[in-house]
C-alpha positions as CSV (number, residue, x, y, z in Angstrom):
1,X,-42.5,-104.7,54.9
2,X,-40.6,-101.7,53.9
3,X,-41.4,-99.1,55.6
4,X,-41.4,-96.6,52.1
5,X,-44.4,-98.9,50.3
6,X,-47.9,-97.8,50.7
7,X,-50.6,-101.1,51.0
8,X,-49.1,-103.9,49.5
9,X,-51.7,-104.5,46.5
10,X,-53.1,-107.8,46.2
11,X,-55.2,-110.1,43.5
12,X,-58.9,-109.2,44.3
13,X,-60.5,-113.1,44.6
14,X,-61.3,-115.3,41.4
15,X,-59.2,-112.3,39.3
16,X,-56.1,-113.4,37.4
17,X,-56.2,-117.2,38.2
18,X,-54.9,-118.4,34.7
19,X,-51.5,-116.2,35.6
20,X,-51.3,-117.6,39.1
21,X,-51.9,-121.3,37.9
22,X,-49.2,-120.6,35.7
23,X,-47.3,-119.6,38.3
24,X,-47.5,-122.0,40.3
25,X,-46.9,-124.7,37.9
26,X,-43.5,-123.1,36.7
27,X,-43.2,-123.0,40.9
28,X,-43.5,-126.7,41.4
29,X,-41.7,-127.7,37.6
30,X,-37.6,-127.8,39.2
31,X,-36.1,-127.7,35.4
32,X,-38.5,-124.8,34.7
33,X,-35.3,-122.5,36.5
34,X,-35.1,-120.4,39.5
35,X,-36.1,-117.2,37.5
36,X,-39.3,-116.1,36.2
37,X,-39.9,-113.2,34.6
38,X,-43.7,-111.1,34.7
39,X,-43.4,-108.5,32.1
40,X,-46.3,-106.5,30.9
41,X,-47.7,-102.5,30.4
42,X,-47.5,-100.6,32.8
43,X,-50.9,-100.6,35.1
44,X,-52.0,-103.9,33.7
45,X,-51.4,-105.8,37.3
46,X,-47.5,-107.6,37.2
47,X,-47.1,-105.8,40.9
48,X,-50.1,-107.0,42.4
49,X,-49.8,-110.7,40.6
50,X,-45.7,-110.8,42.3
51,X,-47.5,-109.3,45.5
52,X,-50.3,-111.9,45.6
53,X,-48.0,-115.1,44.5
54,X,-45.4,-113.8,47.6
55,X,-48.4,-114.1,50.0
56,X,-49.5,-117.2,49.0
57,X,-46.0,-118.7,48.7
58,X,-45.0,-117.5,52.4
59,X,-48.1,-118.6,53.6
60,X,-46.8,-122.5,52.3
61,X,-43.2,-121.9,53.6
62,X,-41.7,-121.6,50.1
63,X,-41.1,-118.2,49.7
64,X,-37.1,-117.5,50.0
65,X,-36.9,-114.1,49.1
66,X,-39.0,-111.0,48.3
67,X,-37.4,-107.6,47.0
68,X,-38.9,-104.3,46.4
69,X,-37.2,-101.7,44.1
70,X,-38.4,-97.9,43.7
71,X,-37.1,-95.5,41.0
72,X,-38.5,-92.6,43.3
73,X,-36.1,-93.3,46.4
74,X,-32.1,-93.3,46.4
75,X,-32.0,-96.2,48.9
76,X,-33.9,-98.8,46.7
77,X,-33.7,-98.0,42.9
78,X,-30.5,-99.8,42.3
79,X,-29.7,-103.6,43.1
């Protein structure tokens, strides 16, 4: 919702399922830890993936936190 960020991308249906099964598995596994990490090339999707597992983990009430970082603006490049 900020108000900087263009349309929120988002996982065009039946596209990336293996990564959001795997997802969603380390979601549900407790000893898995609270951290996971989607690293990848640049363009090759890790936004819209995050963007797409935030939807669908609000949408069952167990999303606690979403944060969105921008090397372009002053206000939200640094932690």
């Amino acid at each position: 919702d900020a108000s900087e960020r263009g349309d929120p991308p988002k996982c065009h249906p039946d596209t990336r399922i293996a990564v959001q099964d795997s997802l969603k598995a380390w979601r549900s596994d407790r000893a898995a830890g609270p951290i996971r990490l989607i690293s990848g090339w640049a363009g090759t999707g890790k936004t819209t993936v995050a963007q797409t597992m935030a939807e669908h983990w609000a949408k069952e009430g167990q999303l606690a936190g979403s944060f969105f970082f921008s090397r372009s603006s002053e206000e939200r490049s640094d932690t």
